[in-house]
N, C-alpha and C positions, 0 to 999 in steps of 0.2 A: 724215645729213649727213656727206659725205666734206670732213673737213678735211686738207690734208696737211701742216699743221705738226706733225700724230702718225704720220707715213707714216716707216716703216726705209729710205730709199731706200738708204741707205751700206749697208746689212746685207745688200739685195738685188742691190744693184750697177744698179737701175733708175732712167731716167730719170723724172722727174717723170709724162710723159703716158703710159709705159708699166707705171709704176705704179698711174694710175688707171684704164687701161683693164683691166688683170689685174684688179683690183678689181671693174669693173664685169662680167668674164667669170665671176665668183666670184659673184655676187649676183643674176644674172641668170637664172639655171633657177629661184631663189625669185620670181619674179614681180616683182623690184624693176626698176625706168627710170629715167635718166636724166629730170629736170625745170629748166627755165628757173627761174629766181628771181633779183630782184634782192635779196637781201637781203646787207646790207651787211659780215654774217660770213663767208659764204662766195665772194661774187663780190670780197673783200679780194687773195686769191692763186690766181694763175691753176690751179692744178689740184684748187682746192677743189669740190664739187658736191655736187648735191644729188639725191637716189633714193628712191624711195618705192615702196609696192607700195600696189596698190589692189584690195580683192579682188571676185571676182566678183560677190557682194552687197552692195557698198556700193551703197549710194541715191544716184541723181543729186544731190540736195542738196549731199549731203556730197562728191562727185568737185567741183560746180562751186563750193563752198565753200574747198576746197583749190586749185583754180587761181588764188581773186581774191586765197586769200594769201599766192599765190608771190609776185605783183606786186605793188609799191606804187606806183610810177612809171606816169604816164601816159603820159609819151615818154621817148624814148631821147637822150642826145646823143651827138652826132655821133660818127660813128665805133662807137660801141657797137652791138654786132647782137645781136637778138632772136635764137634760135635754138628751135626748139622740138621735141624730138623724139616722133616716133611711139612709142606704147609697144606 
C-alpha cells in the first residue's frame, strides 16, 4: 500500500502525482501493478494506492480471492470511477 502521508515530497521537491508515479517506475521491473480498491485507508487521499505483485504461480483461487477483497462496494456513487488497470 502506497500511502503518501509517509511520501518526502518537500525533500524531493515532487508533486504529489509525480511522486507516485516515480514510485510506481521503481516497483514495477519487480512485478508489482497498480490495483483498484475501495478501501477506505487508502482511497482517504488522492495519491494513496494500492500495488501488488502476483506471481506466476499463484492459483486462480487465490488471484480471484484477492480481487473480491479489493472491493467491498457493490456500486459506485456518482461521480466516483472504477478504474481498473491491465497488469
Amino acid at each position: 500500500t502506497g500511502l503518501s502521508w509517509c511520501w518526502d515530497l518537500s525533500g524531493t521537491g515532487l508533486r504529489l502525482d509525480e511522486y507516485r508515479q516515480m514510485l510506481l517506475r521503481l516497483i514495477r521491473p519487480f512485478g508489482f501493478a497498480p490495483y483498484y480498491t475501495d478501501d477506505p485507508e487508502i482511497v482517504r487521499y488522492p495519491g494513496n494506492g494500492l500495488v501488488a505483485r502476483s506471481g506466476p504461480r499463484a492459483p486462480a483461487v487465490l488471484r480471484d480471492a484477492f480481487a473480491t477483497l479489493r472491493v467491498t462496494q457493490t456500486h459506485f456513487p456518482i461521480g466516483q470511477e472504477m478504474v481498473r488497470v491491465a497488469n
